[in-house]
Structure formats: structure tokens, C-alpha cells
C-alpha positions, 0 to 999 in steps of 0.5 A: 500500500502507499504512503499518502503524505499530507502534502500530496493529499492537499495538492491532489484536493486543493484542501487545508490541512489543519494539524495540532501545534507540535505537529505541524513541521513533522515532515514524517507524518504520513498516512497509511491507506484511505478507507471510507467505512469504520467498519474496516477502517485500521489504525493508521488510516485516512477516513474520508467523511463521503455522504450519501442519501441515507448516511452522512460520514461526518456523523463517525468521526469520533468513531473513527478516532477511536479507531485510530484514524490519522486524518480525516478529511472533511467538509470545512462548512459542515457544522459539526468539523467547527468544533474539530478544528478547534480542538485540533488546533488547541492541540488539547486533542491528542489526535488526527490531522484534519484535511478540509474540503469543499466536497468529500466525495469530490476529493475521494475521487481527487485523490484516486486520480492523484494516487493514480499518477503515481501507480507504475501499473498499466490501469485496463478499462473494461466498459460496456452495457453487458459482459464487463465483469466476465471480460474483466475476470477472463483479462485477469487471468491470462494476464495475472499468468505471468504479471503481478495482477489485481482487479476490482472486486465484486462491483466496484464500478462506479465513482465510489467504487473506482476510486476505492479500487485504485486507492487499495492498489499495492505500489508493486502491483503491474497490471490493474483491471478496472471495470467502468459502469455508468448510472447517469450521463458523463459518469464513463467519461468522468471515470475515465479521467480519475483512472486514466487508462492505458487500455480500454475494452467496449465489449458491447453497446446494448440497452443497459440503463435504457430508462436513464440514458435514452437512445441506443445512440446515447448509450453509444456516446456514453462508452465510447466516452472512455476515450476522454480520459485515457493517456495519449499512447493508450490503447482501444480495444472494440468489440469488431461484431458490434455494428454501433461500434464499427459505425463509431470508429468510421465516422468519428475515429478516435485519435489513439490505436484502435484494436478489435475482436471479431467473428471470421466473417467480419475480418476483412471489412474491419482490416480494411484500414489496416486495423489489427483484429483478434478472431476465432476458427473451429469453434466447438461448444458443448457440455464440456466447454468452449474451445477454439483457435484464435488468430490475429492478423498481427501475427499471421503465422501463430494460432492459440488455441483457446480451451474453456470450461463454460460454455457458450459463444458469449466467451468467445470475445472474452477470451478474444479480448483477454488475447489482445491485451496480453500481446499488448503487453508483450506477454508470452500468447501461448501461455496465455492461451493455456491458462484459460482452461482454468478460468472460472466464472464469478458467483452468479454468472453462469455458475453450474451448481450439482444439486444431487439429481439436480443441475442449477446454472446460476446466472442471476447476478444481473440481466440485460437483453444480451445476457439473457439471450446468452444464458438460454442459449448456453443451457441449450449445450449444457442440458442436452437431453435434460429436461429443462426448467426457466426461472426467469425474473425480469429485466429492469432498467429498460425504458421503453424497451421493457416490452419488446426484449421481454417478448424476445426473451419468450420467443427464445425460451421457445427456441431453445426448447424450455420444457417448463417456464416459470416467470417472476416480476412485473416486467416478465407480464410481457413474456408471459402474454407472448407465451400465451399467444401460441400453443407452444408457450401456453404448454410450457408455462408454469406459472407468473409471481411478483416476487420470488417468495411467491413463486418458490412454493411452484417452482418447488412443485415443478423441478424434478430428480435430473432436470437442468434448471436456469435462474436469470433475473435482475439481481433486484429479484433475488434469485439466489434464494432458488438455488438455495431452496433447491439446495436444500431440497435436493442435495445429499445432506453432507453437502446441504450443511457444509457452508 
């Protein structure tokens, strides 16, 4: 971890430091990390009083103290720090320095971007609307290989979660992997300038936050934002399959190399200005994994070839992009490609979870129109001849197209030969009406509820001994509580108690 010093934490912030009078010429005086949480702050620390619509920092601050805190950095116009900085001042204290600012979450973000300038490690950006995290954990290990390696954990995507990242990163750390999500408009590009990427991965444009940000072509301008921030020698990575993206980089290219992955077919159109592409031949998807050679263009004679144990043709770009990063970096491509075989998805993205006679793909992390379709197409390899059973809850976030990609989720459900459907929440009434519009859905209906407590009792009823089971929702629907009664119901003992 670094040492923040007082001084660099003033210039990074534009705050006033405000020490106690013995204090004030220690030219030691350094803090050791920045946390934002009592909860695991250390002794030692900086504690930054970030606010929030349901809990406000400055209300912790003795709590931090206590705790050990060094710093704390602070709204100068919050009525409670008046009384901070006098008793700081009088020295009477016997405690922190304080770091005065105009806007805590301003300077926690202030201080990632300045923190950045001084990490060694090539920052990689994965953005786009699905895909993010699996292209980020498949990146990080191939890289993670033959390269000291961190990413992000969990969903620490946004301006909070971004700068936390960058803030707990080890200055012997070579390679970070970020992943970069938008809730509102200049969000992507506003992180883009705290990270400052010499990477940046587009996976795909879709209809994620939909509701929030409009048109698909604004969804478009808000990832190719990620441009904005990065360092003039960076290096873009563009999904190539992707004809919003493709569009993108003909009529409004950006000014720093530009690299993409793509399917076979649509390799001679985009090396048509001499770009480098990364693409896959002999692809082979069944219950045991997802395999295929990859190729570039930027080393004609080599091939790799790429071995996974999940399926699904989702993972192609993935690995693809994971590829393109390590020649990036220079890394040894066959060990790269080797390592693949030991990749695992994270919990609730297409996880396969043996329940005893019971097979449960766990993919209800989060939903979106692209993720959907993948994961039904995926059970489609996995179940083979097993019965097969959708639990599926809605999509949210979506707008005005919440109707249309339900639809579609019902029609694919059809084609990919869902035995039994059981849906779940408000928007899935959509794909519950389309069901009914043909003999074939209305056989394999099972039933509508607003909320998984209402539909486990059916849903219970409904999965046999040997059936392949998917969940697919919004995280908001909680679907992991299915796989946890299924768990319970069906799995040998030994395995329902361990934890």
C-alpha cells in the first residue's frame, strides 16, 4: 500500500490541512491507506467523511478516532468539523490531522486520480452495457499468468467504487483491471479521467440503463466516452461484431490505436484500414466447454488455441479480448492461451451448481437483453437431453424497451426448447402474454409471481430428480434464494450443511 503524505493529499484536493501545534513541521507524518467505512477502517488510516442519501460520514468521526484514524478529511462548512478544528488546533486533542474540503466525495475521487499518477501499473478499462465483469475476470487471468495482477472486486464500478479500487492498489502491483459502469450521463467519461487508462475494452453497446440514458445512440456516446480520459499512447480495444461500434470508429475515429475482436466473417471489412483484429476458427461448444483457435492478423503465422470450461459463444470475445491485451503487453500468447482452461466464472454468472439429481446454472447476478439471450442459449449445450426448467425474473432498467426484449426473451425460451417456464416480476407480464399467444408457450408455462417468495412454493412443485434448471433475473429479484431452496431440497445432506 502507499504512503499518502499530507502534502500530496492537499495538492491532489486543493484542501487545508489543519494539524495540532507540535505537529505541524513533522515532515514524517504520513498516512497509511484511505478507507471510507469504520467498519474496516485500521489504525493508521485516512477516513474520508463521503455522504450519501441515507448516511452522512461526518456523523463517525469520533468513531473513527477511536479507531485510530490519522486524518480525516472533511467538509470545512459542515457544522459539526467547527468544533474539530478547534480542538485540533488547541492541540488539547491528542489526535488526527484534519484535511478540509469543499466536497468529500469530490476529493475521494481527487485523490484516486492523484494516487493514480503515481501507480507504475498499466490501469485496463473494461466498459460496456453487458459482459464487463466476465471480460474483466477472463483479462485477469491470462494476464495475472505471468504479471503481478489485481482487479476490482465484486462491483466496484462506479465513482465510489473506482476510486476505492485504485486507492487499495499495492505500489508493486503491474497490471490493474478496472471495470467502468455508468448510472447517469458523463459518469464513463468522468471515470475515465480519475483512472486514466492505458487500455480500454467496449465489449458491447446494448440497452443497459435504457430508462436513464435514452437512445441506443446515447448509450453509444456514453462508452465510447472512455476515450476522454485515457493517456495519449493508450490503447482501444472494440468489440469488431458490434455494428454501433464499427459505425463509431468510421465516422468519428478516435485519435489513439484502435484494436478489435471479431467473428471470421467480419475480418476483412474491419482490416480494411489496416486495423489489427483478434478472431476465432473451429469453434466447438458443448457440455464440456468452449474451445477454439484464435488468430490475429498481427501475427499471421501463430494460432492459440483457446480451451474453456463454460460454455457458450458469449466467451468467445472474452477470451478474444483477454488475447489482445496480453500481446499488448508483450506477454508470452501461448501461455496465455493455456491458462484459460482454468478460468472460472464469478458467483452468479453462469455458475453450474450439482444439486444431487439436480443441475442449477446460476446466472442471476444481473440481466440485460444480451445476457439473457446468452444464458438460454448456453443451457441449450449444457442440458442436452435434460429436461429443462426457466426461472426467469425480469429485466429492469429498460425504458421503453421493457416490452419488446421481454417478448424476445419468450420467443427464445421457445427456441431453445424450455420444457417448463416459470416467470417472476412485473416486467416478465410481457413474456408471459407472448407465451400465451401460441400453443407452444401456453404448454410450457408454469406459472407468473411478483416476487420470488411467491413463486418458490411452484417452482418447488415443478423441478424434478435430473432436470437442468436456469435462474436469470435482475439481481433486484433475488434469485439466489432458488438455488438455495433447491439446495436444500435436493442435495445429499453432507453437502446441504457444509457452508
Amino acid at each position: 500500500m502507499g504512503r499518502f503524505l499530507p502534502s500530496q493529499m492537499m495538492q491532489w484536493t486543493g484542501g487545508t490541512i489543519v494539524r495540532e501545534p507540535r505537529h505541524e513541521n513533522d515532515t514524517d507524518r504520513f498516512y497509511k491507506s484511505i478507507s471510507t467505512d469504520t467498519r474496516s477502517l485500521q489504525a493508521g488510516e485516512a477516513f474520508v467523511a463521503l455522504r450519501g442519501d441515507h448516511f452522512d460520514g461526518h456523523r463517525f468521526l469520533d468513531e473513527a478516532v477511536r479507531l485510530g484514524a490519522q486524518l480525516l478529511v472533511v467538509e470545512k462548512d459542515e457544522p459539526l468539523v467547527k468544533k474539530w478544528i478547534e480542538d485540533v488546533k488547541s492541540g488539547e486533542l491528542n489526535g488526527p490531522d484534519l484535511l478540509l474540503v469543499d466536497d468529500t466525495l469530490q476529493a475521494y475521487q481527487d485523490l484516486a486520480a492523484g494516487y493514480r499518477k503515481m501507480l507504475s501499473c498499466s490501469v485496463i478499462a473494461v466498459t460496456g452495457s453487458v459482459g464487463k465483469t466476465t471480460s474483466r475476470n477472463m483479462i485477469c487471468q491470462m494476464v495475472q499468468s505471468q504479471l503481478t495482477s489485481e482487479q476490482s472486486e465484486g462491483n466496484l464500478n462506479n465513482e465510489i467504487g473506482l476510486s476505492e479500487t485504485l486507492l487499495s492498489t499495492e505500489a508493486e502491483t503491474q497490471v490493474l483491471l478496472t471495470e467502468v459502469a455508468m448510472d447517469r450521463p458523463g459518469e464513463i467519461e468522468q471515470l475515465s479521467k480519475i483512472a486514466r487508462p492505458d487500455i480500454s475494452i467496449i465489449t458491447q453497446v446494448g440497452f443497459s440503463h435504457a430508462e436513464y440514458l435514452g437512445t441506443i445512440r446515447d448509450i453509444l456516446k456514453e462508452k465510447t466516452s472512455i476515450v476522454k480520459g485515457m493517456k495519449d499512447n493508450g490503447l482501444l480495444i472494440l468489440n469488431g461484431d458490434d455494428p454501433l461500434l464499427e459505425e463509431w470508429y468510421i465516422t468519428d475515429p478516435p485519435t489513439l490505436p484502435v484494436w478489435f475482436v471479431a467473428c471470421k466473417e467480419n475480418i476483412s471489412h474491419l482490416e480494411r484500414d489496416g486495423s489489427p483484429v483478434f478472431w476465432w476458427e473451429d469453434l466447438v461448444i458443448d457440455k464440456n466447454g468452449t474451445s477454439f483457435i484464435a488468430r490475429s492478423n498481427l501475427a499471421p503465422d501463430e494460432k492459440w488455441q483457446i480451451s474453456l470450461p463454460v460454455a457458450g459463444e458469449h466467451y468467445v470475445n472474452t477470451a478474444l479480448f483477454g488475447l489482445a491485451v496480453a500481446y499488448a503487453l508483450g506477454l508470452d500468447m501461448d501461455e496465455a492461451a493455456a491458462s484459460t482452461l482454468n478460468f472460472e466464472n464469478l458467483d452468479g454468472r453462469q455458475q453450474v451448481l450439482n444439486f444431487g439429481p439436480v443441475t442449477v446454472m446460476n446466472d442471476a447476478y444481473n440481466a440485460s437483453p444480451e445476457s439473457y439471450l446468452a444464458a438460454l442459449e448456453a443451457v441449450d449445450f449444457m442440458a442436452e437431453e435434460r429436461r429443462r426448467v426457466l426461472i426467469l425474473g425480469g429485466m429492469r432498467e429498460l425504458g421503453r424497451y421493457t416490452k419488446g426484449v421481454h417478448e424476445t426473451a419468450a420467443r427464445q425460451a421457445l427456441t431453445n426448447n424450455f420444457d417448463r417456464i416459470i416467470l417472476i416480476g412485473q416486467e416478465t407480464e410481457y413474456t408471459k402474454n407472448k407465451l400465451m399467444q401460441s400453443e407452444a408457450g401456453r404448454n410450457v408455462f408454469a406459472g407468473w409471481y411478483t416476487t420470488v417468495d411467491d413463486a418458490l412454493p411452484r417452482i418447488l412443485q415443478e423441478v424434478k430428480a435430473g432436470d437442468y434448471v436456469l435462474l436469470k433475473a435482475s439481481r433486484y429479484y433475488h434469485l439466489e434464494r432458488v438455488a438455495e431452496a433447491l439446495k436444500r431440497m435436493f442435495a445429499p445432506e453432507k453437502e446441504r450443511t457444509q457452508e
